[in-house]
Short mmCIF file of the C-alpha atoms (twelve columns), coordinates in Angstrom:
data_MODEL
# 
_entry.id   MODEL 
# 
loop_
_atom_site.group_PDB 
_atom_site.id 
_atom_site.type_symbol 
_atom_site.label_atom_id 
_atom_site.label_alt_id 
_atom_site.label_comp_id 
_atom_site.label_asym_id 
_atom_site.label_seq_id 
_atom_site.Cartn_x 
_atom_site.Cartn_y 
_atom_site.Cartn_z 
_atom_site.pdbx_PDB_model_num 
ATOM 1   C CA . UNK A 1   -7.092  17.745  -15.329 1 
ATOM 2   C CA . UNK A 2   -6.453  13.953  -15.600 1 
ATOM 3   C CA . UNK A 3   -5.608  11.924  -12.906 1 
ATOM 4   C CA . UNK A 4   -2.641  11.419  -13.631 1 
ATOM 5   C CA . UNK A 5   -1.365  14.817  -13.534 1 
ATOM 6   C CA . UNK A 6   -2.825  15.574  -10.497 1 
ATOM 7   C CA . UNK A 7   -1.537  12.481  -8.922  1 
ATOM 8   C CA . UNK A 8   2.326   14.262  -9.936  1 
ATOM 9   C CA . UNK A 9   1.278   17.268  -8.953  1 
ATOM 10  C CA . UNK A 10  0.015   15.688  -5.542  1 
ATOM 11  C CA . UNK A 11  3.299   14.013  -4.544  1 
ATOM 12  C CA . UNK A 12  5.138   16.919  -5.475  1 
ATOM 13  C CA . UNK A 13  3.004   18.990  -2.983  1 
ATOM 14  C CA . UNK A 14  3.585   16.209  -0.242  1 
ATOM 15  C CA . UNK A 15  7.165   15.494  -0.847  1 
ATOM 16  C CA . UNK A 16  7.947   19.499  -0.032  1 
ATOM 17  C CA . UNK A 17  5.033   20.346  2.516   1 
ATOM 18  C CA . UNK A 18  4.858   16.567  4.946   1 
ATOM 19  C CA . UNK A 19  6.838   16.874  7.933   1 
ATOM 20  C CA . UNK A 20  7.684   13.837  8.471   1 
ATOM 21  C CA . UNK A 21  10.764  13.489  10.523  1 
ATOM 22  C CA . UNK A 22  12.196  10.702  8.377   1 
ATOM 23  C CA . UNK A 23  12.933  12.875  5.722   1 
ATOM 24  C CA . UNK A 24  15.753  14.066  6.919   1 
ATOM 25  C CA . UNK A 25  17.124  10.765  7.212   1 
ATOM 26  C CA . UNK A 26  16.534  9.350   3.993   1 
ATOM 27  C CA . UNK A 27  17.649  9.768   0.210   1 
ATOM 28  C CA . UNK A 28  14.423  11.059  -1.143  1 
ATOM 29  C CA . UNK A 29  10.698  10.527  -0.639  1 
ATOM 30  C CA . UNK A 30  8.978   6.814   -2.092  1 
ATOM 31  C CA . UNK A 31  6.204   8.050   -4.526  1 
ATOM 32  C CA . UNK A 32  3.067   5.296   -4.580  1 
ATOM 33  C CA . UNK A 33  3.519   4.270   -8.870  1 
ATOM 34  C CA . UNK A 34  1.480   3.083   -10.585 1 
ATOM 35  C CA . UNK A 35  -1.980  3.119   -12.708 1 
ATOM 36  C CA . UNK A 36  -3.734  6.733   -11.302 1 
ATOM 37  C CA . UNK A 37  -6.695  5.136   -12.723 1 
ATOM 38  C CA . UNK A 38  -6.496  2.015   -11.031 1 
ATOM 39  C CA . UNK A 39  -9.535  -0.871  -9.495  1 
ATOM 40  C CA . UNK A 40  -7.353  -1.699  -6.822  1 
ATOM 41  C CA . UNK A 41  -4.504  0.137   -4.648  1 
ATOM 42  C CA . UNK A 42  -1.702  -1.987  -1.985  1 
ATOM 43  C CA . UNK A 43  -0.713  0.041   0.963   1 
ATOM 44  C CA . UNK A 44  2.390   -0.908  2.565   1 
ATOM 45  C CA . UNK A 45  4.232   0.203   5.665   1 
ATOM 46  C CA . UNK A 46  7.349   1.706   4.309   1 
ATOM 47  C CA . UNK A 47  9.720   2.031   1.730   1 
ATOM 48  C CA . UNK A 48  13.064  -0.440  2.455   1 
ATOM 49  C CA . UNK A 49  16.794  -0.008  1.767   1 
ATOM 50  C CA . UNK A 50  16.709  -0.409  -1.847  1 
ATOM 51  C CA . UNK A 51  13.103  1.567   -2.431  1 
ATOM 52  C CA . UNK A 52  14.862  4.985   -0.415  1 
ATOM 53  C CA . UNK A 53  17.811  4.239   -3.431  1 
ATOM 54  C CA . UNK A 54  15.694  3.837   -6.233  1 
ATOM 55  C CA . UNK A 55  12.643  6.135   -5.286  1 
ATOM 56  C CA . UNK A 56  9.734   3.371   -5.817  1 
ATOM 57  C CA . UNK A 57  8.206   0.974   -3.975  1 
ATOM 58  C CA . UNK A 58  8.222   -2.814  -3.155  1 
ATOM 59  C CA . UNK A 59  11.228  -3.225  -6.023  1 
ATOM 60  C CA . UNK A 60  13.266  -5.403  -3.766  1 
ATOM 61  C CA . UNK A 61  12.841  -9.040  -2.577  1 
ATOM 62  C CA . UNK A 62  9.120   -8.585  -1.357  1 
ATOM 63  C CA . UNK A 63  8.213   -6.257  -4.631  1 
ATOM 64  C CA . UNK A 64  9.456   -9.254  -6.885  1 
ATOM 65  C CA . UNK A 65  6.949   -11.385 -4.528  1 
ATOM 66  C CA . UNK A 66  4.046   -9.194  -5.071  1 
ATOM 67  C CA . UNK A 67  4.494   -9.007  -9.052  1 
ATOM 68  C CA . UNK A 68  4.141   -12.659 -8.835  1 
ATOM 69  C CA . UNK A 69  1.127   -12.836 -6.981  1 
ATOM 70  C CA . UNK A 70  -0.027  -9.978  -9.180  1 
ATOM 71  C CA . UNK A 71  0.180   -12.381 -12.034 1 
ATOM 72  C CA . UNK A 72  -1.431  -15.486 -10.262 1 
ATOM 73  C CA . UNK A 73  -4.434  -13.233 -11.246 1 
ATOM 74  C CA . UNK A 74  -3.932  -11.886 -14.394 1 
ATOM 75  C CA . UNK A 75  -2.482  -8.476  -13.313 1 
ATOM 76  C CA . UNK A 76  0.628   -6.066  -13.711 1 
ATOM 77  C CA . UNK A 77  2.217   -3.797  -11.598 1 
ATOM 78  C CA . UNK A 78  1.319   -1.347  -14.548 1 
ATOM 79  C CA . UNK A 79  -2.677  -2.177  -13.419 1 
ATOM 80  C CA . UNK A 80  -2.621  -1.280  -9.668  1 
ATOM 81  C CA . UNK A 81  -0.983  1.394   -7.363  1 
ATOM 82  C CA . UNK A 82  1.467   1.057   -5.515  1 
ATOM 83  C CA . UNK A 83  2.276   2.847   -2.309  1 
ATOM 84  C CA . UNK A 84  2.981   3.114   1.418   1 
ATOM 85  C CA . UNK A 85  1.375   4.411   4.467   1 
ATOM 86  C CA . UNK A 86  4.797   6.253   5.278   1 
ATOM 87  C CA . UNK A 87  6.812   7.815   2.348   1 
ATOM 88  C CA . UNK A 88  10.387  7.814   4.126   1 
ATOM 89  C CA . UNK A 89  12.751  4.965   4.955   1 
ATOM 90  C CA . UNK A 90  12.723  4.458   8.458   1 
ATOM 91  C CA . UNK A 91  16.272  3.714   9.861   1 
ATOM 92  C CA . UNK A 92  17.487  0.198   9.674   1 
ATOM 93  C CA . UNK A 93  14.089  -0.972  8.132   1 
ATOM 94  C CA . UNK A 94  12.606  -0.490  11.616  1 
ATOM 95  C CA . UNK A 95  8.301   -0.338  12.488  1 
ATOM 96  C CA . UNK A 96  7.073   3.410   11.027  1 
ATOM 97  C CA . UNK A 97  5.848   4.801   14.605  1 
ATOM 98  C CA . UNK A 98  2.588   6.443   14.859  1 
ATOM 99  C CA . UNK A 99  3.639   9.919   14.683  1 
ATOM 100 C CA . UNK A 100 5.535   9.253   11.145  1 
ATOM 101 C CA . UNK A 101 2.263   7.774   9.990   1 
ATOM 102 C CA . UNK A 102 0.333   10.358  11.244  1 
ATOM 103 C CA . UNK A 103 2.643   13.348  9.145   1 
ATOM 104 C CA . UNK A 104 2.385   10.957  6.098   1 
ATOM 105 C CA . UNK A 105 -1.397  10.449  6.421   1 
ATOM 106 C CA . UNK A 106 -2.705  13.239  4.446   1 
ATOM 107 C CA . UNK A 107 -0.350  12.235  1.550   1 
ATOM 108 C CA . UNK A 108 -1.623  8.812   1.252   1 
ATOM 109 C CA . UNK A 109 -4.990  10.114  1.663   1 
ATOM 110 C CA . UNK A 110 -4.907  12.507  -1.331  1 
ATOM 111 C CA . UNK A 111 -3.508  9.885   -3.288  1 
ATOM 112 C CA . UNK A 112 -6.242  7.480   -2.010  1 
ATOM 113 C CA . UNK A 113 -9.024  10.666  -3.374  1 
ATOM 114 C CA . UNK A 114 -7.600  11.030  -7.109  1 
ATOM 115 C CA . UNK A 115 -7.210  7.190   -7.930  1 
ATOM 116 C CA . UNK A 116 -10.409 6.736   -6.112  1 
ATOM 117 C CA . UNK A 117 -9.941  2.375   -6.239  1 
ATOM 118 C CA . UNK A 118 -12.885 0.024   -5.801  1 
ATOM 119 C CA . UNK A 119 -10.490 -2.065  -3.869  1 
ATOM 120 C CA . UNK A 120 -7.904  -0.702  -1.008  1 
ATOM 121 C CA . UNK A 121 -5.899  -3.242  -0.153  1 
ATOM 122 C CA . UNK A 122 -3.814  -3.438  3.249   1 
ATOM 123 C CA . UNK A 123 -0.307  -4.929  3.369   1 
ATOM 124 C CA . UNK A 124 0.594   -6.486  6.843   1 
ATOM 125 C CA . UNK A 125 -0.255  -4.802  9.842   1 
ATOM 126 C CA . UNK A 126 0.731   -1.254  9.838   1 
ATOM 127 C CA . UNK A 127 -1.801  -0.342  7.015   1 
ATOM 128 C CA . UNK A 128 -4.478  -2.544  8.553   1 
ATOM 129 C CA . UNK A 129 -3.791  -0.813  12.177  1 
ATOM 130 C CA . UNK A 130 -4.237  2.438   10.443  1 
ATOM 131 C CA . UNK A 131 -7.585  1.746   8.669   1 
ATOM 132 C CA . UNK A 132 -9.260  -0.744  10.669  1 
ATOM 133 C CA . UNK A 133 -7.494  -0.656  14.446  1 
ATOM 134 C CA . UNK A 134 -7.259  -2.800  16.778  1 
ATOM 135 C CA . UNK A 135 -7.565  -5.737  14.223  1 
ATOM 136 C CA . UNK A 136 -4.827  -7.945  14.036  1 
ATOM 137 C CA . UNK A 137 -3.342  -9.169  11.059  1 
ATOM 138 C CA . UNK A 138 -3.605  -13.000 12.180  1 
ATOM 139 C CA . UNK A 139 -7.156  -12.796 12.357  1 
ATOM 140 C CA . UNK A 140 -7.417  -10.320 9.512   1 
ATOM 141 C CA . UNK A 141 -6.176  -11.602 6.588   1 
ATOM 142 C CA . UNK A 142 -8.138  -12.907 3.528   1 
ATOM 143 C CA . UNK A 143 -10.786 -10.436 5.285   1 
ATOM 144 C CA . UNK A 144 -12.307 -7.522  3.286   1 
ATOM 145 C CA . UNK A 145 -13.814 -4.972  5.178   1 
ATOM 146 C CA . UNK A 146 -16.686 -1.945  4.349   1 
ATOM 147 C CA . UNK A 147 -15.388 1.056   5.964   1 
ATOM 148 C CA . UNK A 148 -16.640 4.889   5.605   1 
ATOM 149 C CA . UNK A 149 -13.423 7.031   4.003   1 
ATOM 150 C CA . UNK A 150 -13.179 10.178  3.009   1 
ATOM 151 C CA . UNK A 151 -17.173 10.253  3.131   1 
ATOM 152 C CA . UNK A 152 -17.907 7.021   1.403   1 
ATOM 153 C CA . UNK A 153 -17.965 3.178   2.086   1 
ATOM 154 C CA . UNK A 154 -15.351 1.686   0.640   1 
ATOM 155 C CA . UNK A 155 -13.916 -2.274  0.480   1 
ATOM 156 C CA . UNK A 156 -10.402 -2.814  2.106   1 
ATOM 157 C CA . UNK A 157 -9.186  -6.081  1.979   1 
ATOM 158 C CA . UNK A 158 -6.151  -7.073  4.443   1 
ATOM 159 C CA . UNK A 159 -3.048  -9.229  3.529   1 
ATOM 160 C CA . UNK A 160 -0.014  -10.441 4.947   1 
ATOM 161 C CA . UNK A 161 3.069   -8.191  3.763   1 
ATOM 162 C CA . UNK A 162 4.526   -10.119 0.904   1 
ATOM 163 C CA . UNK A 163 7.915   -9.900  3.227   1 
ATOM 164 C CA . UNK A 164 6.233   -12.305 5.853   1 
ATOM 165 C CA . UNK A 165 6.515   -14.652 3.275   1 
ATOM 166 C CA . UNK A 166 10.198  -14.225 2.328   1 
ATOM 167 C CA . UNK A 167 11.305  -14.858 6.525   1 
ATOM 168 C CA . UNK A 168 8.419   -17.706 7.220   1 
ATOM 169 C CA . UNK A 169 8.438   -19.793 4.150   1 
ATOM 170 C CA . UNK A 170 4.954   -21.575 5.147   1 
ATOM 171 C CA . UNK A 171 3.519   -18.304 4.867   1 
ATOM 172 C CA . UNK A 172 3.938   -18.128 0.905   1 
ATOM 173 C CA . UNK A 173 0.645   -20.448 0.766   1 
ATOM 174 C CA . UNK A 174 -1.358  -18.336 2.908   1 
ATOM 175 C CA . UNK A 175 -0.793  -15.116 0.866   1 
ATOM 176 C CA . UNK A 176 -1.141  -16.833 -2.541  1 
ATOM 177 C CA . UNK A 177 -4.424  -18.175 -1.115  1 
ATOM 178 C CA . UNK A 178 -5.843  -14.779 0.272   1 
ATOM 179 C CA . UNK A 179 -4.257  -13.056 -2.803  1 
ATOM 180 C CA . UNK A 180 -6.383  -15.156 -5.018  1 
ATOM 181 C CA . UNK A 181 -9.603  -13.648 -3.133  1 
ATOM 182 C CA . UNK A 182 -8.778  -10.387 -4.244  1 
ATOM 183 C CA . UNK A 183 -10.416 -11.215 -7.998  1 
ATOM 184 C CA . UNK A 184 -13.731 -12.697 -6.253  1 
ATOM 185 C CA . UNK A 185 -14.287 -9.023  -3.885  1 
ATOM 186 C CA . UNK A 186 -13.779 -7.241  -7.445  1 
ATOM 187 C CA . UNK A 187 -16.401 -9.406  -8.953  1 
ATOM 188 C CA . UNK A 188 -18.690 -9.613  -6.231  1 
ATOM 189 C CA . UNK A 189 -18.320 -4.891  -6.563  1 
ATOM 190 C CA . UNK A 190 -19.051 -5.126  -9.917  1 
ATOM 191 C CA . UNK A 191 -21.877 -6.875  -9.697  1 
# 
């Protein structure tokens, strides 16, 4: 079965079995989208307001951010996955807490094991707290890291969310910077 298929078929499963207690305060679960074959993956924390409407994720101010920086180097959204580290809306846009990223965990992970990326890379500091934690974003980002998951050493690389930028305008820079790094850690993997 292709990867895409079981990808669908994946989400499907998750979206009826995660127990999640957002779900019953949201419109509808936020599939991950994206290339099921894809080099490189971006974790989030969440879907927003306008991602629980529309069922994908980063499509609002942020997602318009990241397609940018996706094209500083060469890339689509059609390239890479897409997804979060908690499938639900929390309310008011507030911080997932650890026991909604805990139920969503084994979701993301399964989608994680079918793309299987060279690349895993970690959107502000919920996703790097839940690979790499106690790490702070601060000190994190630009930083790829060689971690053992789901029985293999694999390269994360941690960013700033692409929202920091939109509410601290001298962070734009900073993310453009460390989002041009991303090309160099899939060069140096292929090599």
């Amino acid at each position: 079965m292709d990867q895409k298929k079981r990808l669908d078929q994946a989400q499907i499963k998750w979206r009826d079995m995660c127990d999640c207690s957002l779900r019953n305060q949201c419109t509808q679960a936020v599939f991950g989208e994206g290339n099921a074959e894809a080099d490189i993956v971006f974790i989030g924390e969440a879907p927003g307001k306008n991602e629980d409407i529309q069922g994908r994720p980063f499509i609002g101010a942020a997602g318009k951010f990241l397609s940018e920086m996706l094209a500083i180097i060469g890339l689509k959204r059609e390239d890479v996955y897409i997804t979060n580290i908690v499938k639900y809306r929390p309310p008011e846009n507030r911080d997932p807490v650890p026991e909604e990223i805990e139920a969503c965990s084994l979701w993301l992970y399964e989608e994680l094991s079918i793309i299987d990326p060279k690349l895993i890379v970690m959107l502000g500091r919920h996703a790097l707290e839940h690979f790499v934690p106690g790490k702070k974003i601060s000190e994190a980002h630009g930083k790829t890291f060689r971690l053992i998951f789901n029985g293999r050493e694999r390269s994360f690389f941690a960013l700033y969310h692409p929202a920091a930028a939109l509410y601290n305008g001298g962070m734009r820079q900073t993310l453009i910077e460390d989002f041009k790094k991303i090309s160099k850690v899939i060069s140096k993997m292929e090599k």
